[in-house]
C-alpha positions as CSV (number, residue, x, y, z in Angstrom):
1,X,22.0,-2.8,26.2
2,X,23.6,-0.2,23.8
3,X,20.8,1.9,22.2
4,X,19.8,1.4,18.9
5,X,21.2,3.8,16.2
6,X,18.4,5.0,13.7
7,X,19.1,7.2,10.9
8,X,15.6,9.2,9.9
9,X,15.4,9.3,6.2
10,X,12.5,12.4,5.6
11,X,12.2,14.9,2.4
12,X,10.1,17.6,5.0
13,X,12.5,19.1,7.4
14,X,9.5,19.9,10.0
15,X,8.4,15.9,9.9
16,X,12.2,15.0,10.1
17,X,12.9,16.9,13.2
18,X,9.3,15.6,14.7
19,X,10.8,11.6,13.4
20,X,13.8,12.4,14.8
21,X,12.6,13.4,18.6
22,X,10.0,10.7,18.6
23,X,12.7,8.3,18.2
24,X,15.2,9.9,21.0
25,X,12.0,10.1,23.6
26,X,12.0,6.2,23.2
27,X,14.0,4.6,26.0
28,X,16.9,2.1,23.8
29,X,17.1,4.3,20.7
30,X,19.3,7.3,19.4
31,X,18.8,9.1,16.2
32,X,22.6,9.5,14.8
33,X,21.3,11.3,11.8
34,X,19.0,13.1,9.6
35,X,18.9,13.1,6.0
36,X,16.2,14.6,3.6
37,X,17.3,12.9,0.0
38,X,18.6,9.5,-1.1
39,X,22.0,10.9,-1.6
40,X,22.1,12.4,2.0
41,X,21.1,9.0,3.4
42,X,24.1,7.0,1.7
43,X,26.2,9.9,3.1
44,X,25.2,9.8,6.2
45,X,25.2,5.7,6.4
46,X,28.9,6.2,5.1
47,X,29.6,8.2,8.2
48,X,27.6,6.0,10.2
49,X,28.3,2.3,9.5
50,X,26.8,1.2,12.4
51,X,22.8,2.1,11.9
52,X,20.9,-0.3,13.0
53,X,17.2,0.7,11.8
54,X,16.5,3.1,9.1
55,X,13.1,5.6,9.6
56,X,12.4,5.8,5.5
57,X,10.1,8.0,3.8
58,X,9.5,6.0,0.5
59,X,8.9,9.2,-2.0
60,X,12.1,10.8,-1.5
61,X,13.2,13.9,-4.1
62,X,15.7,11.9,-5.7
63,X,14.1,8.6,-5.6
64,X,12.7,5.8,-4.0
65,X,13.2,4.9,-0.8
66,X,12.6,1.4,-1.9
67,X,15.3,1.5,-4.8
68,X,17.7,3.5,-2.0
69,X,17.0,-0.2,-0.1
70,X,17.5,-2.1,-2.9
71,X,21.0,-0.4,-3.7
72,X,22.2,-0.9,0.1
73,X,21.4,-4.4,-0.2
74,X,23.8,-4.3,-2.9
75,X,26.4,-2.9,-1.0
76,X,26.2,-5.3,2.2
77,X,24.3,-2.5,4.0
78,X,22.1,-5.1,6.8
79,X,20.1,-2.0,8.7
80,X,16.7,-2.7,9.0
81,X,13.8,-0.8,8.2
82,X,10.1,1.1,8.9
83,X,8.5,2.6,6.2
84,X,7.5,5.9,7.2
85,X,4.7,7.1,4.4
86,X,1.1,7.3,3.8
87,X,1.6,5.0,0.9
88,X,-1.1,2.4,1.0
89,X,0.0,-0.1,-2.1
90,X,0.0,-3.4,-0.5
91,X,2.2,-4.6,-3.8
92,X,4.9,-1.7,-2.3
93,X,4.5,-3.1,1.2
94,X,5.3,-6.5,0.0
95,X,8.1,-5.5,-2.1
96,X,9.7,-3.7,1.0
97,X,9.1,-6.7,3.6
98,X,11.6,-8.6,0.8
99,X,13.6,-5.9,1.3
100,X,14.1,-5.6,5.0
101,X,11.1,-3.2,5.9
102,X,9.9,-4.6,9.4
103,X,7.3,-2.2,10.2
104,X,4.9,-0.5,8.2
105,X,4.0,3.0,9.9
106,X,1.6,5.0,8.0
107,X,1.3,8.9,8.5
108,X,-0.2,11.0,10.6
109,X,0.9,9.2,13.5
110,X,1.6,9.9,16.5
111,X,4.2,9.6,19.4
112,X,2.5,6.0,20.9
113,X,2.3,4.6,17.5
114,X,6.1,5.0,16.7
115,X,7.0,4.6,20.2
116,X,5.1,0.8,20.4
117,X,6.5,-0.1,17.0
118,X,9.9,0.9,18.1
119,X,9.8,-1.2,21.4
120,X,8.7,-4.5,19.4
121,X,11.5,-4.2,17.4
122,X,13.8,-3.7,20.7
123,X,11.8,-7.0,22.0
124,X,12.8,-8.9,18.4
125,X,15.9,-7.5,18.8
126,X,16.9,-8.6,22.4
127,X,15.6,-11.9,21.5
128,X,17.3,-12.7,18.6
129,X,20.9,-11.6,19.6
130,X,19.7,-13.2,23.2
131,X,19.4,-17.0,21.5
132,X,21.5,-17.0,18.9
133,X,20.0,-19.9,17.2
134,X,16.7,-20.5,17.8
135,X,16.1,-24.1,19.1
136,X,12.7,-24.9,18.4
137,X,9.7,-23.6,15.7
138,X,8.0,-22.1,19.1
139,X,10.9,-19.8,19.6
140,X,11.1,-19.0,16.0
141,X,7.4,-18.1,16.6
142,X,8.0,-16.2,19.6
143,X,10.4,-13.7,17.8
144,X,8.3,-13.1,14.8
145,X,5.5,-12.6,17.4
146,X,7.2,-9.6,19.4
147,X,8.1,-7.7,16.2
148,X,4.6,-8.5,14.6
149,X,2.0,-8.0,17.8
150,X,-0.3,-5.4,17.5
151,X,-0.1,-2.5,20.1
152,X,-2.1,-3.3,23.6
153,X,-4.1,-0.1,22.7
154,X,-5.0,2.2,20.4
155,X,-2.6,5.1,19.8
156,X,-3.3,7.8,22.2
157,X,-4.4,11.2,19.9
158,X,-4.2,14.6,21.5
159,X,-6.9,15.8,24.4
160,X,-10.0,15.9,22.4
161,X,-9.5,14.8,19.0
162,X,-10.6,11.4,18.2
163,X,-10.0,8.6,15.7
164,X,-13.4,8.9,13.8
165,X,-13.4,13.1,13.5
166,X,-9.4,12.7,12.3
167,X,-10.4,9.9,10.2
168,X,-13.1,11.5,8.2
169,X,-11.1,14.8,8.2
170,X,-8.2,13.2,6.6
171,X,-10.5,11.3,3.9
172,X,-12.1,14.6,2.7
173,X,-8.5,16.2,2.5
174,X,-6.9,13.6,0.5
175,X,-10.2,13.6,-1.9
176,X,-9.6,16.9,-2.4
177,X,-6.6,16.8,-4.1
178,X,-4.0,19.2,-4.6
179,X,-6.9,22.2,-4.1
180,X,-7.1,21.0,-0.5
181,X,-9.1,22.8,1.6
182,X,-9.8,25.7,4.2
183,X,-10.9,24.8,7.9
184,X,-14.4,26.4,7.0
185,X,-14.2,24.0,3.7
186,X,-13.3,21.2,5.9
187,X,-15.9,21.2,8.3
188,X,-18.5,21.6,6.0
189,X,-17.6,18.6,4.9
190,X,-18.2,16.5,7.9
191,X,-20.3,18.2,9.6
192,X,-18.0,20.2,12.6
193,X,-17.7,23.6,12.8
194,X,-14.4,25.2,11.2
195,X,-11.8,25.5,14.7
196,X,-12.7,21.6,14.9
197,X,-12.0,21.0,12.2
198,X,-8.5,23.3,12.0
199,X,-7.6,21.4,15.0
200,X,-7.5,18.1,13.4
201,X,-6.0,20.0,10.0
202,X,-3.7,21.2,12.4
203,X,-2.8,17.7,13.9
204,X,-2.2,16.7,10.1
205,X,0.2,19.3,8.9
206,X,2.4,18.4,12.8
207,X,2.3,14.4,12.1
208,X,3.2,15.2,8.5
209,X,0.2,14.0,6.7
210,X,-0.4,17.7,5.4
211,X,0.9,20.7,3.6
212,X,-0.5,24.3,5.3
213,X,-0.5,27.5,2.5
214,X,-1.6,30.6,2.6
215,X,-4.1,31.6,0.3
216,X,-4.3,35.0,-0.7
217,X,-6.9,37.1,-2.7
218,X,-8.5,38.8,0.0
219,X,-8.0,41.7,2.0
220,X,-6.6,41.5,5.7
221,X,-4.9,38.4,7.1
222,X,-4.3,35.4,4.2
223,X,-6.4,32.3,5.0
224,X,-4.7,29.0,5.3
225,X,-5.3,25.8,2.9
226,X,-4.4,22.7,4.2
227,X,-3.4,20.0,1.5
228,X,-3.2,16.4,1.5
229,X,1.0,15.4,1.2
230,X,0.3,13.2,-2.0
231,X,3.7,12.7,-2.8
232,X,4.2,10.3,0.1
């Protein structure tokens, strides 16, 4: 089977590149370009006509990715599509299933979550341009149920973070709003001690579910701020 071409639509050049090698570390896939704006994406879909599946970030610097959808629709563009974002809205998520969004992935993520996502779609894929015409409601079923099943397992996180610590660390971050906080800030917060809790700040800012700044003011070394990426 020919490996399936993906452009990664990302406004953060770090979480673009990270997209980007997720998707060529999955056996059947091959990222054929990068773009960081809506106008980069209809370039690069221009100078590749032949995308099959679209990595979109919906809060893009000059638009939607939504409305970018909308507008290749338009144009006869068929790719299909995962949402990429941390946008929750289920009113968005039903608007882009109408548009051709087949996967939801919400960020941080990691390597497993894309990579499961990405081989159910292979599995829909294969199946549908396998049969054709499906010849019964049970293998209309069967389709729908290879893009749709839920991974065997729960994505793997790095050696010893887990899904509860990251989960409370990422609420307290996103509550705090465009302040964000420090490690030390972080961990009071939930209870961990502040290099736990920069490890998981840490594992935010690489997934692309946070922004890391320096904050200056004091003498010596600057101390870092980590804040929630609202825009996406």
């Amino acid at each position: 089977m020919t490996a399936l071409r993906v452009l990664v639509v990302e406004d953060d050049p770090v979480a673009a590149d990270a997209h980007a090698q997720y998707v060529d570390r999955v056996p059947g896939f091959r990222t054929v370009a990068v773009a960081h704006s809506r106008a980069e994406a209809v370039r690069a879909l221009d100078e590749h006509p032949g995308v099959d599946l679209i990595l979109l970030d919906l809060y893009l610097p000059d638009g939607h990715g939504l409305a970018l959808l909308r507008s290749l629709r338009a144009a006869g563009h068929g790719a299909d599509a995962f949402a990429v974002t941390s946008a929750r809205d289920l009113t968005v998520i039903r608007e882009g299933l109408s548009l051709g969004v087949v996967q939801h992935v919400l960020k941080p993520f990691t390597f497993r979550t894309l990579s499961d996502r990405l081989r159910q779609y292979a599995e829909f894929r294969t199946a549908a341009d396998a049969r054709g015409e499906a010849g019964s409601q049970d293998e209309v079923d069967r389709a729908l149920a290879a893009l749709r099943a839920a991974p065997s397992s729960p994505a793997a996180l790095p050696k010893g973070l887990s899904a509860p610590t990251l989960r409370r660390v990422t609420e307290a971050l996103r509550t705090a709003g465009e302040e964000g906080l420090t490690a030390g800030a972080a961990g009071e917060r939930i209870g961990v001690n502040r290099i736990t809790a920069r490890r998981y700040l840490e594992h935010l800012v690489t997934t692309g579910g946070a922004d890391r700044r320096p904050r200056y003011g004091h003498v010596g070394r600057p101390e870092f701020c980590y804040v929630w990426r609202l825009r996406h």
